[in-house]
N, C-alpha and C positions, 0 to 999 in steps of 0.2 A: 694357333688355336683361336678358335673363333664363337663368342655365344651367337644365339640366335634363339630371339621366340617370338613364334610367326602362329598364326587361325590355322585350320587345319587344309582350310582349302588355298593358304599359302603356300601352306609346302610343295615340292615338287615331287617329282618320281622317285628319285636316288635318295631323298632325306626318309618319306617314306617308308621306303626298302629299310634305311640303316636303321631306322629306330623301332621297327618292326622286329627288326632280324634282331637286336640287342635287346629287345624285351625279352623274346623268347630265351634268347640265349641265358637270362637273370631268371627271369619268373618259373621258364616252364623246365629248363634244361638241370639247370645249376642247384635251382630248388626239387625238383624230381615233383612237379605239381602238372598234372595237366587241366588247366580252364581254357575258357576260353578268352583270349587278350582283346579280340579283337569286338568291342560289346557294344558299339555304339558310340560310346560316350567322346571316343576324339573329334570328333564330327560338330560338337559342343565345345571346346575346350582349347586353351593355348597351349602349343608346345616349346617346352624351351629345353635347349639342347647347346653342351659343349663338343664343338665340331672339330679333328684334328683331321686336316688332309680327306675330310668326306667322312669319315672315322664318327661313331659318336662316341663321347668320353664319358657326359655323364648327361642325364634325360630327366625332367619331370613333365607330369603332365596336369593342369591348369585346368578344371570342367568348371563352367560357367556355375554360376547362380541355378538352381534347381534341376540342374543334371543329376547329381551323385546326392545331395542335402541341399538342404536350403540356404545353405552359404555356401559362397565357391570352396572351393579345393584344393589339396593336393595329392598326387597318387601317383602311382608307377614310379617311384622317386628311385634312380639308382645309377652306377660309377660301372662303366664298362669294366669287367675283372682286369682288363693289363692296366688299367691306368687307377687304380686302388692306391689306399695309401698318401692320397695325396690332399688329402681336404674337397674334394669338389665334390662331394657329397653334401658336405656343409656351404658351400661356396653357393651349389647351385637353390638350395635350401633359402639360405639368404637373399639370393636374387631373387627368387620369386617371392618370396615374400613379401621384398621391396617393391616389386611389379604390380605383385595385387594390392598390397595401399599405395605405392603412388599413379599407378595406370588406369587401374578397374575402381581406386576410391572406395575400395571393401576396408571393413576394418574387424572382419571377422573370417578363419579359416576355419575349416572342419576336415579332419583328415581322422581315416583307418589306418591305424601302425599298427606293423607288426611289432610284437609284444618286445622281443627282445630290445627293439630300439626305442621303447620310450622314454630311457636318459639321453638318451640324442635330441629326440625332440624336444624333451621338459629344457634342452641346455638352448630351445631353438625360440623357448617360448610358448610351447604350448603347456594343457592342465588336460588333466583323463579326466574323461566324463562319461566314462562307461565301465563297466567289467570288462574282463578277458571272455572274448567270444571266438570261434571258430572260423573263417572266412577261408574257403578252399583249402582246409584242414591245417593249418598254421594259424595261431591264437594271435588276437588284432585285439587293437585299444583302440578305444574311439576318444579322438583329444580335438581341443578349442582352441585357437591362437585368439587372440584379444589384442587389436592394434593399442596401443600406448598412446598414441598421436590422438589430437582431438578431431 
């Protein structure tokens, strides 16, 4: 297995495909939600991805500075369903995190969670800074990571 977080006009064709095809398969399939994924915003944004054999395992996705908020991001955060169970939902969580204070020197994230997981995140470091609001009809908290580091 292999990370990898690459701009989006690094990627190639096949990576792509697979983190296209696994979003769908999370967001629109799995969850019975149909939006639209495809919104702009990777075009803007880093993608970092655990890779097995071309496979993607687990995916977030990184939107720059004034893409999504006024501070960078995190979004599409999710563990291909076979490879579940294994922490790299937290794993991948933690890497970018680390990416965006030590690569990008942000020392602020802004992320839409879905509501169910914001003891995931609160365990990740962030604080809710919003009510429970609707976003493609599944209830989302809007939370603040706040780098520790000076």
């Amino acid at each position: 297995m292999e990370w990898k977080i690459r701009k989006f006009s690094e990627l190639n064709v096949e990576e792509i495909y697979e983190i296209l095809k696994v979003r769908n398969q999370v967001f629109i399939v799995e969850q019975n939600c149909p939006y639209e994924d495809c919104d702009e915003k990777d075009k803007n944004s880093y993608h970092m991805f655990l890779s097995d054999k071309g496979k993607v395992v687990a995916y977030i996705r990184i939107p720059e500075k004034g893409v999504s908020y006024d501070e960078v991001s995190i979004g599409r955060v999710l563990v291909n369903k076979d490879y579940r169970g294994n922490n790299f939902g937290r794993e991948i969580m933690i890497k970018g995190i680390e990416f965006i204070e030590k690569d990008l020197k942000e020392k602020s994230i802004r992320i839409s969670a879905q509501e169910y997981l914001r003891e995931f995140y609160k365990s990740l470091g962030f604080k809710e800074v919003s009510e429970a609001y609707l976003e493609d009809n599944i209830p989302h908290i809007e939370m603040l990571y706040k780098s520790k580091s000076n």
